[in-house]
C-alpha positions in Angstrom: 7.1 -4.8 16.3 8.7 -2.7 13.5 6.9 -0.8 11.3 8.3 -2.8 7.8 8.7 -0.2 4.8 8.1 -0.7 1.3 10.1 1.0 -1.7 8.9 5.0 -1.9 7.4 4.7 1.4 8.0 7.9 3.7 7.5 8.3 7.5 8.1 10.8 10.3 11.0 10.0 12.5 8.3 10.9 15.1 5.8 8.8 14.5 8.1 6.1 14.8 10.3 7.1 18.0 10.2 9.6 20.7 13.9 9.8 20.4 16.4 11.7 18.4 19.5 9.2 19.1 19.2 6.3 16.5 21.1 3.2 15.6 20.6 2.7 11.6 22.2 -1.0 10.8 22.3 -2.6 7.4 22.6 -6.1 6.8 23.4 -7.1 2.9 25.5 -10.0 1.8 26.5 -12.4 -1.7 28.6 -15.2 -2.3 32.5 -13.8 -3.0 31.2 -10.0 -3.1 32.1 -7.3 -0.3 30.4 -4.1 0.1 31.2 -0.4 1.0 28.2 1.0 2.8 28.8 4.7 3.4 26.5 7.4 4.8 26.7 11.1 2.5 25.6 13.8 4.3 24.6 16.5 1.9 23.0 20.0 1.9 19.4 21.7 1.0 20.3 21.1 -3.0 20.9 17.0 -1.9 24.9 17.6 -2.6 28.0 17.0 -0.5 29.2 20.3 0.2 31.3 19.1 3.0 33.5 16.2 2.6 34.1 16.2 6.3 30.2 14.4 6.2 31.1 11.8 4.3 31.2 8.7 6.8 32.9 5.8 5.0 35.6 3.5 6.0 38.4 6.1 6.1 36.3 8.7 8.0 34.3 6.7 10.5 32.9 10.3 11.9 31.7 13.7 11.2 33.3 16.5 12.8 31.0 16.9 16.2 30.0 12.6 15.8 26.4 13.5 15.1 27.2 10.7 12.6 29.1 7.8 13.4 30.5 3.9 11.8 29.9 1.8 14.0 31.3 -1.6 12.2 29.6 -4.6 11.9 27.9 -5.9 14.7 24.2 -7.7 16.1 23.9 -9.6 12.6 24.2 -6.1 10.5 27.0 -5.8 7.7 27.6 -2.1 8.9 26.2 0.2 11.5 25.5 3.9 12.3 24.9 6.3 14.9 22.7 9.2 14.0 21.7 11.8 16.6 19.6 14.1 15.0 19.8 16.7 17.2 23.4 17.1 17.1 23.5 17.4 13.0 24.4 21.5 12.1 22.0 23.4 10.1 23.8 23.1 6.6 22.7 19.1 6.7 19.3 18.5 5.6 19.6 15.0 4.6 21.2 11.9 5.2 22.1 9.3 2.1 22.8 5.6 3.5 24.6 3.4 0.7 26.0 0.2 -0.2 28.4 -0.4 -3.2 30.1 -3.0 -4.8 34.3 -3.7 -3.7 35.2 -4.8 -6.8 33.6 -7.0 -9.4 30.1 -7.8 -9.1 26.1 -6.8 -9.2 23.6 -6.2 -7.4 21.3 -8.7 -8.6 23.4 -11.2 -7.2 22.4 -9.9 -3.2 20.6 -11.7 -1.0 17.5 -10.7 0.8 18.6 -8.3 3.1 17.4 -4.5 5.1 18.0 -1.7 6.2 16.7 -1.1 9.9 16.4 1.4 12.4 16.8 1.1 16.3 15.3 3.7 18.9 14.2 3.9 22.5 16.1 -0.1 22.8 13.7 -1.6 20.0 13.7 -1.9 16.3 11.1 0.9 14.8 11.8 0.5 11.2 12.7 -1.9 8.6 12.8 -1.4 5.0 14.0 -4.6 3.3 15.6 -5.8 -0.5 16.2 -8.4 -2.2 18.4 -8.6 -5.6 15.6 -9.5 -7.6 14.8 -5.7 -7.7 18.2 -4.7 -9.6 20.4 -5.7 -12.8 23.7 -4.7 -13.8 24.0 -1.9 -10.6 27.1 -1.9 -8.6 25.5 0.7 -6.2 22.2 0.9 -4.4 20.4 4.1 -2.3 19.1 2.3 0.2 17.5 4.9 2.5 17.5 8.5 3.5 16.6 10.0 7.0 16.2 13.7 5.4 15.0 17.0 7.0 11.5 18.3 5.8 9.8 20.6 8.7 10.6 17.7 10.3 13.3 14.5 10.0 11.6 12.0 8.3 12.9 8.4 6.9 12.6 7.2 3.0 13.2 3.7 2.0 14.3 4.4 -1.4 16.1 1.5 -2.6 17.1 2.9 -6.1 20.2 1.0 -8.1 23.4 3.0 -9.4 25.4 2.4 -12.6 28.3 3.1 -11.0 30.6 2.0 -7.8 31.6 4.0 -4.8 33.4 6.9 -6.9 30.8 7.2 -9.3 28.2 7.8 -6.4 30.1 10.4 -4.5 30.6 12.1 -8.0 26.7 12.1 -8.6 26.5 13.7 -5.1 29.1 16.9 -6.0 32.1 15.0 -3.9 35.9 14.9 -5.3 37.8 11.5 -5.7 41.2 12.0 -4.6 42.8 10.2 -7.7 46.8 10.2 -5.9 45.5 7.9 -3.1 44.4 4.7 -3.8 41.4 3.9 -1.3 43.0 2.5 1.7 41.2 -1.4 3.1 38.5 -1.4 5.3 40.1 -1.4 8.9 38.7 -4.5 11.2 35.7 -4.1 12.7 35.5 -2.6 16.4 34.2 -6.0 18.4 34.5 -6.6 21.5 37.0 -9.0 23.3 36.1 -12.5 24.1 33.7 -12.3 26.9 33.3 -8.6 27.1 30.1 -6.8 27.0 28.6 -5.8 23.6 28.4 -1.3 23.6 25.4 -0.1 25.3 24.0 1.6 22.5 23.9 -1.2 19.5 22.3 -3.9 19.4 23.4 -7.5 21.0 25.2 -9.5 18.6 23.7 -13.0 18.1 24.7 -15.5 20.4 27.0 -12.9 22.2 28.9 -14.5 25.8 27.2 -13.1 28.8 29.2 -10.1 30.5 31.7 -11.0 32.7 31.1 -11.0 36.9 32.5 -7.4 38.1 35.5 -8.9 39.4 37.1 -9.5 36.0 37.1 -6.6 34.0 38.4 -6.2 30.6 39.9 -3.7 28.4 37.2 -2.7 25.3 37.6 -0.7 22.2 36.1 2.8 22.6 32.4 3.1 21.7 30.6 6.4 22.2 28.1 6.3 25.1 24.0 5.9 25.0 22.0 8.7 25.0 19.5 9.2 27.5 16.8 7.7 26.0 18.7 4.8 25.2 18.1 3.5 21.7 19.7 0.1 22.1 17.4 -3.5 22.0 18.0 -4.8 25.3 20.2 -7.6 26.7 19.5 -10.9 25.0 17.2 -9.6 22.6 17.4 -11.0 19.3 16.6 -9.1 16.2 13.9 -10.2 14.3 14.5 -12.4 11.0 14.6 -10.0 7.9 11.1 -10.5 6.2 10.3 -11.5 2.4 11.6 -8.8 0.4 8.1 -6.7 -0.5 7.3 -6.6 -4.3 9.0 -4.1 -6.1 6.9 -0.9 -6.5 7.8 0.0 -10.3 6.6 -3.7 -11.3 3.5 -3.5 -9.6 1.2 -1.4 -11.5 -2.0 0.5 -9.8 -4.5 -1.7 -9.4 -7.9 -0.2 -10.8 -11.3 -1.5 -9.5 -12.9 -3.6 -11.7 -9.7 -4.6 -13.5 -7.8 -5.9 -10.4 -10.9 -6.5 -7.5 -9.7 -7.6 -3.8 -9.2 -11.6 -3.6 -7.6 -11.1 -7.2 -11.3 -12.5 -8.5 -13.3 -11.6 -11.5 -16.2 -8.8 -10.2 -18.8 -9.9 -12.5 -22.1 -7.3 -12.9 -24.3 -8.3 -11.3 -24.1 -8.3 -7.1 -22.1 -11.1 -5.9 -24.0 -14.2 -3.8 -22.1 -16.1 -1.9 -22.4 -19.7 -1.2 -23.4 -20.6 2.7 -21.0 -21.9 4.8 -19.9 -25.2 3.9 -21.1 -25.4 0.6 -19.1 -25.0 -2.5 -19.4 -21.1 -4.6 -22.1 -21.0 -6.9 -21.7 -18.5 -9.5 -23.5 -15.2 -8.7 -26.9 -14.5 -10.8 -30.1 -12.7 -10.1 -32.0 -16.0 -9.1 -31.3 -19.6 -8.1 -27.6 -20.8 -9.7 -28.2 -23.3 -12.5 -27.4 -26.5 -11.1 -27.3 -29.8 -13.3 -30.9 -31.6 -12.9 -30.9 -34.3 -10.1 -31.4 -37.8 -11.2 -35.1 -38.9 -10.4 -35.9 -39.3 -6.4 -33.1 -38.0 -5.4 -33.6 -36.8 -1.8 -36.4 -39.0 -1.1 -37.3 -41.9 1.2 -36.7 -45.0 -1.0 -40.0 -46.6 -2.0 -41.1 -50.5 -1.4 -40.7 -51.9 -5.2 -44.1 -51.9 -6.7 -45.7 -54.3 -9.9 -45.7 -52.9 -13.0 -49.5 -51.6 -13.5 -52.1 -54.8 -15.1 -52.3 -55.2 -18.6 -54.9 -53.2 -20.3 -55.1 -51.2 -16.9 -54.3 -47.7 -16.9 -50.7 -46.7 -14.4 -51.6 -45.4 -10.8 -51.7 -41.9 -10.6 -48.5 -40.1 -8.8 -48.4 -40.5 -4.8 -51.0 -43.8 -5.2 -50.5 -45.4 -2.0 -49.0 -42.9 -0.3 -50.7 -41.0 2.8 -50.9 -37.2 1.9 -50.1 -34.8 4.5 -51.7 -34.3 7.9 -55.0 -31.5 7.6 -55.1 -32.4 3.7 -57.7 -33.2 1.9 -56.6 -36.4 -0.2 -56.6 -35.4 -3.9 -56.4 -31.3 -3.0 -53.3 -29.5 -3.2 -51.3 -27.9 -0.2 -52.3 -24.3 0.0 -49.5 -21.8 0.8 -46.4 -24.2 -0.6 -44.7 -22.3 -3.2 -44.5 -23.9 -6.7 -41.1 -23.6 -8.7 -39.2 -23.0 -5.1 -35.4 -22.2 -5.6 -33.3 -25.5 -5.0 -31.9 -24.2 -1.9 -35.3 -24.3 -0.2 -38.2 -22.0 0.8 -38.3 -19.0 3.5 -36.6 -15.7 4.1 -33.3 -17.3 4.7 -33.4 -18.7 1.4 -34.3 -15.3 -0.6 -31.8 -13.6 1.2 -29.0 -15.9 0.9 -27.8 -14.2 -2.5 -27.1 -11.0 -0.6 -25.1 -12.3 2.1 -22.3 -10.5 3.0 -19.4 -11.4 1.7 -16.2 -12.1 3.7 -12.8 -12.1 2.8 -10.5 -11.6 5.1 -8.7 -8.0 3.7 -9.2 -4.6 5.0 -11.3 -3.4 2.0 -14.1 -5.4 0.9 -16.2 -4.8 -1.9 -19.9 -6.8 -1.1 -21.3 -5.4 -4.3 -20.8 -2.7 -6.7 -22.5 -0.1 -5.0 -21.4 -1.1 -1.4 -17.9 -1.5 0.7 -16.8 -2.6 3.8 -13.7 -1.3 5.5 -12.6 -3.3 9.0 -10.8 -1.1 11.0 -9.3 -3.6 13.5 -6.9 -4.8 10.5 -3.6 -2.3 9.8 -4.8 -0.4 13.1 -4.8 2.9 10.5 -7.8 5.5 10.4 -9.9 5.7 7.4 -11.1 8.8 6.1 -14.6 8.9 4.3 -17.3 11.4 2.7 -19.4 12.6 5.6 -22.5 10.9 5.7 -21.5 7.6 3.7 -21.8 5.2 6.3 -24.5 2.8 6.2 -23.6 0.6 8.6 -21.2 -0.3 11.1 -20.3 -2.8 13.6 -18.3 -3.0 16.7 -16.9 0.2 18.6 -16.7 2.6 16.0 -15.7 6.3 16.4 -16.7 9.0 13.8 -15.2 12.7 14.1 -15.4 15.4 12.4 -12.2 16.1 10.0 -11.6 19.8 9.3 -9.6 21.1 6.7 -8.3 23.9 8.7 -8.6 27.7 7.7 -6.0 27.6 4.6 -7.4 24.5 3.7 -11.3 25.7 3.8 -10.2 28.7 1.4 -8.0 26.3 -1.0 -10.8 24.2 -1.4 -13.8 26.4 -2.3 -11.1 28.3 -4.1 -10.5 25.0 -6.5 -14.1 23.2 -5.8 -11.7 20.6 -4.6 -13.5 20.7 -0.9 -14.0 17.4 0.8 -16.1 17.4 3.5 -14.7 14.0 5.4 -15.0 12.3 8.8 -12.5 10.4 11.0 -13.5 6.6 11.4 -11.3 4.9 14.3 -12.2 1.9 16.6 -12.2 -1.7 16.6 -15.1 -2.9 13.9 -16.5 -3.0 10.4 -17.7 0.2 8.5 -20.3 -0.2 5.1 -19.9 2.7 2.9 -21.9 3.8 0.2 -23.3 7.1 -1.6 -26.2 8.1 -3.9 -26.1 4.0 -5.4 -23.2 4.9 -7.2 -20.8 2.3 -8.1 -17.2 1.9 -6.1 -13.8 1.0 -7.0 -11.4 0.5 -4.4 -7.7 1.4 -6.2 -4.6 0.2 -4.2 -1.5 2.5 -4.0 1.9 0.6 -3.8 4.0 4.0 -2.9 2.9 5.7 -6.6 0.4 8.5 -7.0 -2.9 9.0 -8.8 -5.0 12.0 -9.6 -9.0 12.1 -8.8 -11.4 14.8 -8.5 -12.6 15.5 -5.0 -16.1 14.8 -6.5 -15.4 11.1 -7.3 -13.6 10.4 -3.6 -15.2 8.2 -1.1 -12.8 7.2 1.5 -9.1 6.3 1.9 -7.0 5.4 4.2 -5.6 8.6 6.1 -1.8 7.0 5.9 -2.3 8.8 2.4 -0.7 11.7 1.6 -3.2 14.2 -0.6 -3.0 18.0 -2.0 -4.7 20.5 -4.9 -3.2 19.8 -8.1 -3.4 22.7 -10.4 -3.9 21.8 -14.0 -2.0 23.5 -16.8 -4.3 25.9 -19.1 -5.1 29.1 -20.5 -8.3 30.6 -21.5 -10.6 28.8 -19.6 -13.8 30.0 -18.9 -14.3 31.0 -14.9 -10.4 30.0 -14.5 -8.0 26.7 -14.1 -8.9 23.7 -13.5 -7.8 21.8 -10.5 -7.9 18.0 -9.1 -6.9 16.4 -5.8 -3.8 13.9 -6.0 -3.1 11.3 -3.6 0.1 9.5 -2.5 1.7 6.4 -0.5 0.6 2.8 0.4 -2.7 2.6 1.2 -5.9 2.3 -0.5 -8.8 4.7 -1.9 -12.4 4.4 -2.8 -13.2 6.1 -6.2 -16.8 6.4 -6.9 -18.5 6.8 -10.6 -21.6 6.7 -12.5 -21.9 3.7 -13.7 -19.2 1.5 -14.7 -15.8 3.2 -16.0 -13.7 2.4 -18.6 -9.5 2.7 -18.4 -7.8 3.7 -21.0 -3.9 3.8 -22.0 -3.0 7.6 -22.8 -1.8 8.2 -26.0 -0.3 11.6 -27.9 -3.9 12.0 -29.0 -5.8 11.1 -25.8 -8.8 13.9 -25.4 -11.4 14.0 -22.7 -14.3 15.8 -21.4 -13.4 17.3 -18.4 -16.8 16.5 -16.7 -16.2 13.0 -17.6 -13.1 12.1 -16.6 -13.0 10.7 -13.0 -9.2 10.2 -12.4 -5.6 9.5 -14.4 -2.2 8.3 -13.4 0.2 10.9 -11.7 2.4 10.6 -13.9 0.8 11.8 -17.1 0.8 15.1 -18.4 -2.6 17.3 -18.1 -3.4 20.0 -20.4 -6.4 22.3 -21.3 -7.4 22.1 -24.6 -10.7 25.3 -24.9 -12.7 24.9 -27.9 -15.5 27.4 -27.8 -18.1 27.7 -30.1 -18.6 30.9 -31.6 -21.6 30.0 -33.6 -24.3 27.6 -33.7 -23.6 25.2 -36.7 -20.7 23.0 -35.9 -17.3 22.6 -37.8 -15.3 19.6 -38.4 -13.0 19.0 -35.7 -15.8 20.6 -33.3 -17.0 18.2 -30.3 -19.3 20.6 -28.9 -17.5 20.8 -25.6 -16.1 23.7 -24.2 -13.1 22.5 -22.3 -11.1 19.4 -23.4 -8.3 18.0 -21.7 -5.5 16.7 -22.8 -3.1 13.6 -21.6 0.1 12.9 -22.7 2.9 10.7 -21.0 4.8 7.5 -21.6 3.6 4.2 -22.0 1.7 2.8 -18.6 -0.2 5.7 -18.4 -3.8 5.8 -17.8 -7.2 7.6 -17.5 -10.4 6.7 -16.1 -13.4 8.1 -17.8 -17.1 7.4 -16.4 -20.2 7.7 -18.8 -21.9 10.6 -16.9 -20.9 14.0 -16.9 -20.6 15.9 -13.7 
């Protein structure tokens, strides 16, 4: 099954295949519009140094075919070959693109993807829609670029311009003499000839023809040896709802946004036992509307009115009390103002049930999470010594920072001693009763201090940030930032507020728990030379402060670390 990509997500090219020969197709369509999809290959500063690496229509190959057109085929608009290990030195990325051929935007596409095909299956899909653009007549779909390693991008950014306004943007010349010849016909193959044996099968394609009538076929290069194609018959898979588009969806920050998309109220949630509708949660029995009179019990023989002049039977007259009881005594050891749900352990327990949901991170209270591991299949990464519980088969390992990464932490006091939780099962994670805040990342980035981590999910990408200063006492100032799709578990004292950052947003630097990546950091010292205070004087030695546009954010706690 592909692993499906979301705008700003980033991958190794080995975590997805073994192989280096790939098939990258792109499938992208609207009523009356046609489209130029191109591939720029372009140097260490990301510009086209080399036109000869500039695969378009007109020059369906670089010079050694590490890069190749393929044409449409197996439901794909265009096609590619890459092989990675035959791209020179001077080629550090690869830009895939679709514009416009004449009039037209990119709002008016269709849901479409681009994909990639290794080792004869699909690997990787990344897919659009036109509800993510406006006026564009170009989109950057994708880039498989070289960092250490190849890796792929889904980048899926819109362009102003058309075809000759991208390859300006990339450092490329428009020849302004030539007008820019049609697209030549696809390469497909004749009726009843077999489809090339390194793309994949078009749909509905004839079945090859018996050896004893061959038939003449357009040239196609040859397979690698891994053999990246789907096989025979296979059928690609239907391109998926377009994901949500990163830039509209805003970090979501625990308690403003909890999982389910419910209010988290303050006090620990109760859940309502199976079958029975929610109640809301509350430190005792829910308030329920009073029951008429009798309700729940056996329905009594009608009796006569008590005599006139006669004083009214006394409750339960006529009726035998239970067996060992003394008539007229009451029951010992039956409680007296007993919650509506009925007596027993069961029943005092019920409000701290634990509370399913069905999502990979579940918050059961403010103070405790629960993480199942069997859903996404992904690691989580959490403070040593925060589980609780667990259930299933559950593995924890150590998780060492390495050498460099022992020194950069107790360099920056951003040092996070963390453990490796992998296995099929549930994991309850907790620390020192403080409260958590799970905060979903949608491919941005957000700062937090090691101090105020609790576990994330290890598909995160995470590094020291220094923060700009001078004149601090003992130093700079550092913080941990984190990066991808995936999820993290912030922890606080008590309950945090968020904040929009503003030209005159201040903070104490022992209060603030984490901030959006985005913002500008900077120290602002104010030490006090002498015991009375001035106006303008907090009393704190080291401020910080935020600037940044609007959508920014900080998340201050009220304790100070």
């Amino acid at each position: 099954m592909p692993r499906e990509f979301q705008r700003g997500h980033k991958a190794k090219i080995s975590d997805l295949t073994a192989g280096t020969d790939l098939y990258v197709g792109v499938q992208i369509t609207a009523p009356g519009l046609t489209f130029d999809i191109s591939c720029f290959g372009l140097d260490a500063d990301e510009r086209l140094s080399d036109d000869r690496y500039f695969v378009f229509f007109n020059q369906p190959k670089s010079p050694e075919e590490s890069i190749q057109l393929l044409g449409p085929q197996a439901g794909d608009t265009e096609s590619f070959r890459v092989t990675l290990d035959r791209i020179p030195s001077q080629i550090h990325k690869l830009s895939f693109t679709a514009t416009v051929d004449g009039a037209g935007q990119m709002s008016q596409i269709g849901p479409g993807y681009l994909r990639i095909v290794a080792g004869g299956e699909e690997v990787a899909r990344y897919a659009f829609s036109g509800a993510e653009f406006t006026t564009e007549r170009a989109v950057m779909l994708g880039d498989v670029y070289l960092k250490d390693v190849w890796r792929f991008a889904a980048v899926g950014q819109g362009f102003d311009g058309g075809l000759d306004a991208l390859l300006k943007n990339f450092g490329g010349e428009v020849a302004e003499e030539e007008a820019p010849a049609a697209p030549p016909a696809p390469a497909q193959p004749q009726a009843g000839g077999a489809a090339p044996g390194f793309a994949p099968p078009a749909f509905g394609a004839p079945p090859a023809p018996a050896p004893h009538q061959p038939q003449p076929a357009p040239y196609q290069p040859q397979p690698a040896a891994q053999g990246f194609a789907p096989p025979p018959g296979a059928t690609p898979p239907p391109a998926p709802a377009p994901a949500p588009s990163v830039h509209a969806a805003p970090t979501i920050v625990a308690p403003l946004a909890p999982p389910g998309g419910g209010h988290v109220p303050p006090p620990a949630p109760a859940p309502a036992p199976y079958g029975q509708p929610q109640q809301p949660y509350g430190h005792g029995p829910a308030p329920t509307a009073p029951m008429p009179p009798g309700y729940g019990q056996q329905p009594q023989a009608p009796q006569a009115p008590p005599g006139y002049g006669q004083p009214a039977p006394p409750p339960g007259y006529g009726q035998q009390p239970p067996f060992g009881q003394v008539p007229g005594q009451q029951a010992y050891g039956v409680p007296q103002g007993a919650p509506q749900g009925g007596a027993g352990v069961a029943a005092a327990l019920q409000q701290f049930k634990e509370t399913p949901t069905g999502q990979r991170w579940t918050q059961q209270n403010k103070k405790l999470i629960r993480v199942d591991l069997g859903m996404g299949g992904q690691p989580v990464l959490a403070r040593q010594g925060s589980m609780v519980l667990y259930q299933g088969k559950v593995d924890f390992s150590y998780k060492g920072a390495g050498f460099a990464g022992r020194i950069v932490g107790n360099a920056t006091g951003q040092e996070m001693q963390l453990m490796r939780c992998t296995g099929q099962g549930q994991v309850f994670l907790a620390e020192n009763s403080t409260h958590v805040h799970p905060i979903e990342l949608q491919g941005d980035a957000i700062c937090v201090s090691a101090e105020n981590v609790l576990a994330f999910d290890e598909s995160l990408q995470y590094e020291v940030r220094r923060i700009e200063g001078h004149g601090i006492p003992g130093g700079a100032l550092f913080t941990m930032q984190f990066q991808g799709t995936g999820t993290i578990v912030v922890k606080t004292h008590g309950t945090p507020v968020v904040l929009p950052v503003t030209p005159t947003t201040f903070a104490d630097c022992n209060a603030v728990v984490a901030w959006s990546a985005a913002a500008q950091v900077v120290v602002s010292s104010q030490v006090r030379m002498r015991r009375n205070a001035y106006p303008g004087d907090t009393g704190e030695s080291v401020n910080l402060q935020f600037r940044g546009a609007p959508g920014n954010f900080i998340v201050v706690q009220p304790y100070e670390v």
